[in-house]
C-alpha positions in Angstrom: -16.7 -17.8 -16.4 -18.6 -15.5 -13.7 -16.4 -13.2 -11.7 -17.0 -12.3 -8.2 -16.2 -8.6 -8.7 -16.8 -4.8 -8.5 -15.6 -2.8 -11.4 -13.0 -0.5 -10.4 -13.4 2.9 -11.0 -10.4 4.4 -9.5 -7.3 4.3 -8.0 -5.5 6.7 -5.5 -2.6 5.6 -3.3 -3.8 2.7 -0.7 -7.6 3.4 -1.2 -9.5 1.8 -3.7 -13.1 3.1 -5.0 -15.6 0.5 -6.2 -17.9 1.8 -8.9 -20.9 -0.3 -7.8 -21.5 0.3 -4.0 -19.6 3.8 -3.9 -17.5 2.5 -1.1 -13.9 3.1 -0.1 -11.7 0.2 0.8 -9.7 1.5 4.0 -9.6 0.3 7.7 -12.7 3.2 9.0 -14.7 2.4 5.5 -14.5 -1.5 6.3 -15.9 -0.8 9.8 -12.4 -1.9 11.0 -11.8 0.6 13.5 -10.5 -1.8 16.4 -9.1 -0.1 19.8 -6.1 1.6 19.5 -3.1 -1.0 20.0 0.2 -0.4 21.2 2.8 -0.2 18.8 4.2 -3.8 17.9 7.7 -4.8 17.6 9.7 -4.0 14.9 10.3 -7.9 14.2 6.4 -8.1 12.6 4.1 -11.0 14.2 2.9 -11.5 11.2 3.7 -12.8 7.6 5.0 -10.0 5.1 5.8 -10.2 1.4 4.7 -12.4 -1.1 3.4 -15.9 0.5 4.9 -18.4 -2.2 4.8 -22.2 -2.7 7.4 -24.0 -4.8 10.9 -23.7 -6.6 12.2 -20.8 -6.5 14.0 -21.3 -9.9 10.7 -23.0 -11.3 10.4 -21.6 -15.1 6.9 -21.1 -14.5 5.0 -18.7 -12.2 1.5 -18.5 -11.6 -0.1 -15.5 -9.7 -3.3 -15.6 -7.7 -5.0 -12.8 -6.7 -8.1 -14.0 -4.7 -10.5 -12.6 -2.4 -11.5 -14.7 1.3 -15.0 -13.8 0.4 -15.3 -15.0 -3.3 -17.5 -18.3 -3.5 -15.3 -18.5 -7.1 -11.7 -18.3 -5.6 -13.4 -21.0 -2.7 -14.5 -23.1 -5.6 -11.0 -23.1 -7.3 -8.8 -23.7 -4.1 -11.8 -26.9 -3.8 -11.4 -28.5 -7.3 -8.3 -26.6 -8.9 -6.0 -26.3 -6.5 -5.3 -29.4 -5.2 -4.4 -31.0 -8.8 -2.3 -28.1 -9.5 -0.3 -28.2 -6.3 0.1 -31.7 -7.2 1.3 -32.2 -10.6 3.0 -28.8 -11.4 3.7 -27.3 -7.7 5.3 -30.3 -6.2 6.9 -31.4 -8.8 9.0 -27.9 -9.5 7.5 -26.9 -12.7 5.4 -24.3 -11.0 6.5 -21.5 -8.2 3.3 -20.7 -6.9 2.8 -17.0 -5.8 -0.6 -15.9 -3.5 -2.0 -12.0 -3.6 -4.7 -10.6 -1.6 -7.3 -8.9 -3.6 -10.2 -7.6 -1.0 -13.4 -6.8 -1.8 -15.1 -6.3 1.3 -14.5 -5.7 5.2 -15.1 -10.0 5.9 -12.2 -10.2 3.6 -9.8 -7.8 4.6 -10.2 -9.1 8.1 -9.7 -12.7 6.4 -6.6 -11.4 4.6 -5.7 -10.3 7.9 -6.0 -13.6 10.1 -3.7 -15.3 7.2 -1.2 -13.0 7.4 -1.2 -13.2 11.1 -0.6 -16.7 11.4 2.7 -16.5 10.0 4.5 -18.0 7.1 4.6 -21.5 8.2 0.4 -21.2 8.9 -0.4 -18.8 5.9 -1.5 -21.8 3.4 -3.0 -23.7 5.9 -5.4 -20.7 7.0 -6.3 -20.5 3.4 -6.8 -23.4 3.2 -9.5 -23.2 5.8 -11.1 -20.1 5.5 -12.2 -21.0 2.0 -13.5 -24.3 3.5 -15.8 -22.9 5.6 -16.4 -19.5 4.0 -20.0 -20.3 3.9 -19.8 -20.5 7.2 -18.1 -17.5 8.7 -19.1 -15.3 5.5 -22.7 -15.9 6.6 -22.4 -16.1 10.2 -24.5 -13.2 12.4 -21.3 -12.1 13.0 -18.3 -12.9 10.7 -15.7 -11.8 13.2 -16.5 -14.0 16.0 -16.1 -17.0 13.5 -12.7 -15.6 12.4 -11.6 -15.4 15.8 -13.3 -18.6 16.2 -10.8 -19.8 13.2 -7.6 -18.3 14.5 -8.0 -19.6 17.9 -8.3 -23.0 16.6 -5.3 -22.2 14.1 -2.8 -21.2 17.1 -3.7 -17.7 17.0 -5.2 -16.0 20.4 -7.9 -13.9 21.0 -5.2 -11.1 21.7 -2.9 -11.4 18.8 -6.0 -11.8 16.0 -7.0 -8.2 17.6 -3.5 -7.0 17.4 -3.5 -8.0 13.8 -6.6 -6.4 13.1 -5.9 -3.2 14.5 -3.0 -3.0 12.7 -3.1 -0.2 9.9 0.5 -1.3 8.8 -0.9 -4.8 7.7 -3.7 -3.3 6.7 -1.7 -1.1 4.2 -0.1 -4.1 3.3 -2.9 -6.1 2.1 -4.6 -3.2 0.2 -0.9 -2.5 -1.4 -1.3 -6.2 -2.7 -4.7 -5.3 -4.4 -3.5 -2.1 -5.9 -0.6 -3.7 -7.2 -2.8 -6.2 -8.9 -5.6 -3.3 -10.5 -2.5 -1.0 -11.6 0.0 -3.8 -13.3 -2.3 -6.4 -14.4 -5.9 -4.8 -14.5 -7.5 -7.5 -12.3 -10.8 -6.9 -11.6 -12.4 -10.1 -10.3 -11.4 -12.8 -8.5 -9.9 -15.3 -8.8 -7.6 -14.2 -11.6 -4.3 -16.3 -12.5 -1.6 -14.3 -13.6 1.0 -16.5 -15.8 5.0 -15.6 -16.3 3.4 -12.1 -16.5 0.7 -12.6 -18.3 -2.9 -12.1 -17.1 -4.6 -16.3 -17.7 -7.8 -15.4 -19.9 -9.1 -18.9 -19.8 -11.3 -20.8 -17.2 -9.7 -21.3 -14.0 -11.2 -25.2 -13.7 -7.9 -27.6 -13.7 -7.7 -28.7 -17.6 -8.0 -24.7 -18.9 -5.0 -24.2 -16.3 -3.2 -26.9 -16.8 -3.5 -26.4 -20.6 -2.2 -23.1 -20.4 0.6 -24.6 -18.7 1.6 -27.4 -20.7 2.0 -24.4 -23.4 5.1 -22.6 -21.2 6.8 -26.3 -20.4 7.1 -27.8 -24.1 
């Protein structure tokens, strides 16, 4: 199955090198150099740690790194996702677990709207932004739909900049796409990482939920 992806070429700290455009993954490099923005609070406005969906004490744990601008991870959370949320999610075979994997500015500042909306949003701002990623991915300008996005989410105008200005979340995010490259080699999105194990099948509902059926007999 086709990737969405950039092979990586190297890793050092929070900054991630992509062999094919030569580009550094950081906040200047992504053209995200907001205004500066006062220090927030130390209680974060925004959602930290892993964004999970599920039992906790499910025996199975699926991993998805994804990124806001892959038309592949849009395509799974349109035709996969729903059955598997369904039959193994809901019903407390599955504990879900979703990881940022960027590959570009757009989907940094995606990443970074998600986050923003809090824990009790997070899913639902996935949900969208991969709805209409056509949409805001091919907009004149991207960022005026995202704000567009977040306003209609519950998000204003003031707190999406916030969000975007912080460096902290921005940290955060890239930490989440390190993490992935350094302890699972992911390389494209979306990749499906199962009780440990990177998922080398397709990622259309029967290869997953065959996969699946394996760990629960």
């Amino acid at each position: 199955m086709p990737t969405y992806t950039d092979t990586i070429s190297g890793v050092r700290e929070a900054v991630m090198t992509l062999s094919r455009r030569q580009v550094m993954i950081g906040g200047a490099a992504l053209g995200l150099a907001l205004p500066f923005a006062p220090a927030l609070a130390e209680d974060k406005p925004w959602a930290t740690g892993d964004m999970t969906m599920g039992a906790e004490d499910a025996p199975i744990e699926v991993i998805e790194y994804a990124s806001m601008t892959c038309p592949h991870c849009a395509s799974f959370h349109h035709a996969t996702w729903p059955k598997l949320k369904e039959n193994w999610i809901d019903t407390g075979k599955v504990r879900f677990i979703f990881r940022e994997f960027p590959f570009d500015r757009p989907g940094l500042a995606a990443a970074m709207l998600a986050r923003c909306g809090g824990e009790q949003r997070f899913f639902a701002f996935i949900d969208i932004l991969f709805k209409q990623q056509e949409k805001w991915t091919r907009a004149q300008d991207p960022m005026a739909e995202l704000r567009r996005i977040a306003t209609l989410g519950g998000v204003s105008p003031e707190a999406f900049d916030r969000c975007l200005a912080s460096e902290e979340l921005q940290d955060m995010i890239l930490e989440s796409r390190l993490t992935g490259h350094e302890k699972f080699g992911v390389q494209g999105t979306p990749t499906l990482i199962i009780n440990g194990e990177k998922h080398e099948g397709g990622n259309d509902y029967e290869s997953v939920a065959e996969a699946l059926r394996g760990l629960s007999s």
